[in-house]
C-alpha positions in Angstrom: -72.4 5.2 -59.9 -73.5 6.6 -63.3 -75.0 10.3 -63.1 -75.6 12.6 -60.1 -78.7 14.4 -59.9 -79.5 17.7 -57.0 -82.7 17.3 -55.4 -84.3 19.6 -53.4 -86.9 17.8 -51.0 -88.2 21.4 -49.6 -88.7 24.3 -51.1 -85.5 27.0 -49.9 -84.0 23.5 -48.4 -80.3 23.0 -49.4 -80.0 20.9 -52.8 -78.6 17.4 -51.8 -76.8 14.8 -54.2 -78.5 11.6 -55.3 -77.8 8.9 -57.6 -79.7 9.1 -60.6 -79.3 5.2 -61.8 -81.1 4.7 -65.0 -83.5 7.5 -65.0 -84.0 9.8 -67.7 -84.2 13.3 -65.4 -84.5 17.1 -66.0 -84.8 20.0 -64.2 -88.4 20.3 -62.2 -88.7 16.5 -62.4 -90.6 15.2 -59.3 -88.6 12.3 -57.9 -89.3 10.0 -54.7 -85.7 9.5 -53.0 -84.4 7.6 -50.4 -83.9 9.8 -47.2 -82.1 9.5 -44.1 -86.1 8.7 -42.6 -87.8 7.0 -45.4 -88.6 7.9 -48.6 -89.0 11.8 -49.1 -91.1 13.3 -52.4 -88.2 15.8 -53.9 -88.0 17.6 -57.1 -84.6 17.7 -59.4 -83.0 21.4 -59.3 -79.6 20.6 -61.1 -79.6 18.2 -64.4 -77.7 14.7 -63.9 -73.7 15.2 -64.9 -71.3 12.6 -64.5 -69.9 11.6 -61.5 -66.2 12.7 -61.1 -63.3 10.4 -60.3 -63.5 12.1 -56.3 -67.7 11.3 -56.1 -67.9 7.7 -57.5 -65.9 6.7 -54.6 -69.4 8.4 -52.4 -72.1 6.2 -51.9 -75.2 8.3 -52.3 -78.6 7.7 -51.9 -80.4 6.6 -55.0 -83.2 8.1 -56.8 -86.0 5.3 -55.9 -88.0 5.9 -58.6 -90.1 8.8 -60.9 -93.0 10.8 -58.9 -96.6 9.6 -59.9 -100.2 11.7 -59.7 -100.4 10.1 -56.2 -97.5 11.1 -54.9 -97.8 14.5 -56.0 -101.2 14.2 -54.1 -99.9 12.6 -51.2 -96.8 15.8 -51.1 -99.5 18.3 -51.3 -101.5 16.4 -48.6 -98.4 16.5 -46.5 -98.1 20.2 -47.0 -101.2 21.0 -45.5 -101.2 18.6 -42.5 -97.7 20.1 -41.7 -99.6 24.1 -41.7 -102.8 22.4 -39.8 -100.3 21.0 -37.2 -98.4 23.8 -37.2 -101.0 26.6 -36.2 -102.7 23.7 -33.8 -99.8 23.1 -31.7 -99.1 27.1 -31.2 -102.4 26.7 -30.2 -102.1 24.3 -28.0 -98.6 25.4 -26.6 -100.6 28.8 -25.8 -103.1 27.0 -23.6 -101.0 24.7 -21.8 -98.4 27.9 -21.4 -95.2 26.2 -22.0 -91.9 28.7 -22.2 -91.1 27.1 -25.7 -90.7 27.9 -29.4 -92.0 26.0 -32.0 -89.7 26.2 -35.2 -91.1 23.7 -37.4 -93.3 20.5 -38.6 -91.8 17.7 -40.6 -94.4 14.9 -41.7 -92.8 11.5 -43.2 -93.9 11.0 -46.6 -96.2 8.5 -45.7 -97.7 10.9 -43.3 -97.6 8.4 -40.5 -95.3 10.4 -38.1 -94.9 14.2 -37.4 -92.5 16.0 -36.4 -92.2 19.2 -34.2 -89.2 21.0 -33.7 -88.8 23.7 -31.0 -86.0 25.6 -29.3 -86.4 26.5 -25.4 -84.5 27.9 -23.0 -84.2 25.2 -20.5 -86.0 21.2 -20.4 -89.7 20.8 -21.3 -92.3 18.9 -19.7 -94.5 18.2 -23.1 -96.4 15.3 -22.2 -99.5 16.9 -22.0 -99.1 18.7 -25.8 -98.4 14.9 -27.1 -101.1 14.0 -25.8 -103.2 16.3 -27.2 -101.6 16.2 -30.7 -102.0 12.4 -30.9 -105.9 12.6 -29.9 -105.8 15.5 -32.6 -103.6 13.6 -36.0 -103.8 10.0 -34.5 -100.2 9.6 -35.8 -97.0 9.3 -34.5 -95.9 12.5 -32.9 -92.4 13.3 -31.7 -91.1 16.7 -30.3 -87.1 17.4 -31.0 -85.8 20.3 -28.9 -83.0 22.0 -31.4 -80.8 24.6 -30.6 -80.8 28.1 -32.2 -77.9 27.1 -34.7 -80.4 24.3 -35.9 -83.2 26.5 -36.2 -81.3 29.3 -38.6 -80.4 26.4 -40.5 -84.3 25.3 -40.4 -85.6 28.5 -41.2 -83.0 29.9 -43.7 -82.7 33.4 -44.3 -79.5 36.3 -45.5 -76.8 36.9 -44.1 -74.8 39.9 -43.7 -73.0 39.1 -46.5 -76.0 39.3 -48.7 -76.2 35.5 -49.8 -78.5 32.7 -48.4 -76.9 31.4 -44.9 -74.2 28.9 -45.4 -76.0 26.5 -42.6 -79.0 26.3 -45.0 -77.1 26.2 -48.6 -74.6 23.6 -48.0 -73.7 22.9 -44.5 -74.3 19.3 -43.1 -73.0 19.7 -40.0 -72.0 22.4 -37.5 -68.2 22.4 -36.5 -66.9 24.8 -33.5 -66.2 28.2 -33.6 -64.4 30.4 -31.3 -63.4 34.3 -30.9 -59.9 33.1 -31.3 -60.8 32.8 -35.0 -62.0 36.1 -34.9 -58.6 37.6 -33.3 -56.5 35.6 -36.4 -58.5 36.8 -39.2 -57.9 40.2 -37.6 -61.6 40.8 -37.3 -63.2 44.0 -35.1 -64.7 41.9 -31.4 -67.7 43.7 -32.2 -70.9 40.9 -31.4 -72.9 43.0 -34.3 -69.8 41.9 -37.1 -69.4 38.5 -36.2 -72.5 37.2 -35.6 -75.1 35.3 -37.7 -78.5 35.4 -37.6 -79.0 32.4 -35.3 -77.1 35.2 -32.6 -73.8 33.1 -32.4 -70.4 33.3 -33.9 -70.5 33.0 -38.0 -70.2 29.7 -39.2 -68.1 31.5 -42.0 -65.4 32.3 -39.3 -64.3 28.9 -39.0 -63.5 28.1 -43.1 -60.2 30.8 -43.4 -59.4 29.8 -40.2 -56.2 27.4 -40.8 -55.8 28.8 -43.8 -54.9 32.6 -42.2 -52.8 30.4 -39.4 -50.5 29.3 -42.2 -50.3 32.6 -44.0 -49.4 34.2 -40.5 -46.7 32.0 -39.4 -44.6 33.2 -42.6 -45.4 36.9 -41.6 -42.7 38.4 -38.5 -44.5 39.0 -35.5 -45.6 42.4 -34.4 -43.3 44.5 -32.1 -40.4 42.9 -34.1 -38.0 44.6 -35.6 -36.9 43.7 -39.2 -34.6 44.8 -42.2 -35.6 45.2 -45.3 -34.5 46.8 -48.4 -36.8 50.1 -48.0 -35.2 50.4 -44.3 -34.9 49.3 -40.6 -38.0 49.4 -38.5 -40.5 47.8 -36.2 -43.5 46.0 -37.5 -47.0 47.8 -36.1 -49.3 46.0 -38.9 -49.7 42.8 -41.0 -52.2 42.7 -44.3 -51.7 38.9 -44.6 -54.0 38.8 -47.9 -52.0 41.2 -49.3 -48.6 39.8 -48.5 -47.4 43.1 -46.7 -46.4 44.6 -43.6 -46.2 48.3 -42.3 -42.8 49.0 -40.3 -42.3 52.5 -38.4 -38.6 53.6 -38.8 -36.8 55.5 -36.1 -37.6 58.8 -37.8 -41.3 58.0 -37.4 -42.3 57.1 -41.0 -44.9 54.3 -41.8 -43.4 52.4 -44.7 -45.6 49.4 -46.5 -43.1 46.8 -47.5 -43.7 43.1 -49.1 -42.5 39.7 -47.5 -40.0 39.2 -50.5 -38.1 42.5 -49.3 -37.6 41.2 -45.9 -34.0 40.7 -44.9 -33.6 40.3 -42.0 -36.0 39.9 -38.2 -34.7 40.8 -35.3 -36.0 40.9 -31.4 -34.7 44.0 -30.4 
């Protein structure tokens, strides 16, 4: 591998790592790569850099060759089939009333296949709305029921944390996450704080997660009752960024003291 090159191949769509090869690229180059469907019309948002020693043993897809007039026509094309198919099948999903959501409409470069992409609550009989949207595009048509995660990562958007959601920016696929992760990081169980747009647990809880189980095993458990050098007393709290814990004495006094000044944990 010589030089890797980010692509975009939509517009707010995640930036995605090709090989360059040979090509002589910049930034706002438009570029036709190979996809995981095809070839996809994208257009280069990061300037080709070296591959490191880590990446050349990746095998990325391969910039396939430089963007012409005609597929610059045939991209615009697309764009407007995709709205036309878009507002046609709400359309059509209204009629027919189907309990289902229609999230978005991928066409193949080519523009011989489109794709719909809807969430719904429970299975969908949709034979009828292929029908229809064949007689209407006369291409291939297929309907891909996604769940809400999916369609966050779709749609994009902010998150809480004020940046663009991690599903969107970088993520390629969507590990599990539980309220147990939550509890660890010593989180409030409120569904408001620790959840994303998409309504479930954030993704964001999961990345910390092993790394605040290793921090915490080095901390004494609360309830115990330690030595230190400021004083004898029970641990009530734990700041595991900061390295500290807060021990009540006998005489009732909070005192802040670091892991280093630890000298002793006891059960009772």
């Amino acid at each position: 591998m010589g030089k890797i090159v980010g692509v975009s191949i939509r517009p707010g769509d995640k930036i995605c790592n090709f090989d360059a090869g040979l090509f002589v690229l910049s930034c706002g180059s438009h570029v036709i790569v190979e996809a995981e469907h095809g070839l996809e019309f994208g257009t280069v948002v990061t300037p080709p850099r070296p591959a490191g020693e880590e990446e050349s043993e990746i095998r990325l897809r391969k910039v396939y060759r430089l963007a012409n007039d005609e597929d610059i026509a045939q991209y615009r094309k697309n764009v407007e089939l995709e709205k036309s198919a878009h507002t046609y099948c709400l359309k059509c999903i209204n009629e027919l009333g189907l309990e289902m959501n229609l999230v978005s409409v991928r066409s193949l470069f080519e523009g011989t296949k489109l794709t719909f992409y809807f969430t719904a609550d429970a299975r969908v009989d949709f034979r009828e709305l292929v029908k229809m949207l064949v007689k209407a595009y006369r291409v291939r048509i297929e309907l891909r029921q996604i769940g809400v995660r999916n369609r966050a990562k779709m749609c994009g958007g902010i998150g809480r944390c004020g940046h663009v959601l991690c599903c969107s920016a970088f993520m390629n696929d969507f590990e599990p996450v539980s309220i147990r992760m939550a509890k660890e990081q010593g989180m409030l169980l409120n569904p408001t704080k620790i959840s994303g747009l998409c309504g479930r647990l954030m993704c964001c809880l999961a990345f910390e997660y092993d790394t605040y189980c290793h921090l915490k095993s080095e901390f004494p458990d609360s309830g115990k009752y330690v030595r230190t050098k400021m004083g004898y007393g029970r641990v009530v709290r734990r700041n595991i960024l900061k390295e500290l814990i807060t021990i009540k004495t006998d005489e009732g006094h909070e005192l802040d003291v670091g892991l280093d000044k630890i000298i002793e944990e006891r059960n009772v």
